[in-house]
C-alpha positions in Angstrom: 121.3 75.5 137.7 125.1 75.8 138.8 126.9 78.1 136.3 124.2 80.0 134.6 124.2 82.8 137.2 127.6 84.0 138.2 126.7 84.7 141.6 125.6 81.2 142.8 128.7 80.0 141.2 130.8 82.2 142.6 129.6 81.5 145.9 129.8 77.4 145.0 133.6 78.2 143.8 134.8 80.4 146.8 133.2 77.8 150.0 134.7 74.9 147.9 138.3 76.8 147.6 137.8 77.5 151.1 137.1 74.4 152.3 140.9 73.2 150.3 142.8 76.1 152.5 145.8 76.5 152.3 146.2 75.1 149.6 144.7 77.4 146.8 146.2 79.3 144.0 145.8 82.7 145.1 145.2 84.8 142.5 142.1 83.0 141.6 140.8 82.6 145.5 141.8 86.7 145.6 139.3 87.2 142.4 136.5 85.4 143.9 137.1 87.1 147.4 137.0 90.8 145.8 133.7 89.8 143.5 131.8 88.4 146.6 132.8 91.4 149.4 132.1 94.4 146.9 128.3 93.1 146.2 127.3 95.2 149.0 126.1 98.0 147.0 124.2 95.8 144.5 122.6 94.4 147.7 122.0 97.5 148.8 121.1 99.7 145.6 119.2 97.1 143.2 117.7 95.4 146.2 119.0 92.2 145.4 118.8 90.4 148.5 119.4 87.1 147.0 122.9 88.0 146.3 123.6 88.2 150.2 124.6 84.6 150.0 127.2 86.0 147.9 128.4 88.4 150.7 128.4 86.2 153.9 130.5 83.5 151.8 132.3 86.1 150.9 132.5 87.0 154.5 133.5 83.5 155.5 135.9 82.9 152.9 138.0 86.4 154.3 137.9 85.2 157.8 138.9 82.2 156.5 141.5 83.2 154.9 143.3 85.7 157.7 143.1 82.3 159.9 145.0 80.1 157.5 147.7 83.1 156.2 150.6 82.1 158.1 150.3 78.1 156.4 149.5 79.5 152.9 152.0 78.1 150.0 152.0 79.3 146.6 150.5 77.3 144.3 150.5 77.8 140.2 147.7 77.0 138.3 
């Protein structure tokens, strides 16, 4: 069920904004980015291993990202 748990949809959001690069907004691509590389310690402290996802797209989306920098444009929402 896409949008009842934040992490699968977060995960769905940040590969589909990373499939669009460079041509996201952001700020919103930056949210997603900091949500999915800083669920290490709920990985690691609540055992939640399903959320792992959330970290290697996460993980992606950053390498991603430092690839595609130099083409990146602005865009407002």
């Amino acid at each position: 069920m896409i949008g009842t748990y934040p992490c699968p949809s977060t995960s769905l959001a940040l590969v589909m904004m990373t499939i669009s690069l460079p041509k996201v907004n952001k700020i919103l691509y930056g949210l997603l980015l900091f949500w999915s590389l800083f669920s290490l310690p709920e990985i690691l402290m609540f055992s939640v291993y399903e959320d792992s996802i959330l970290l290697i797209s996460g993980i992606y989306g950053f390498i991603m990202l430092i690839k595609n920098w130099r083409n990146m444009k602005v865009v407002s929402v």
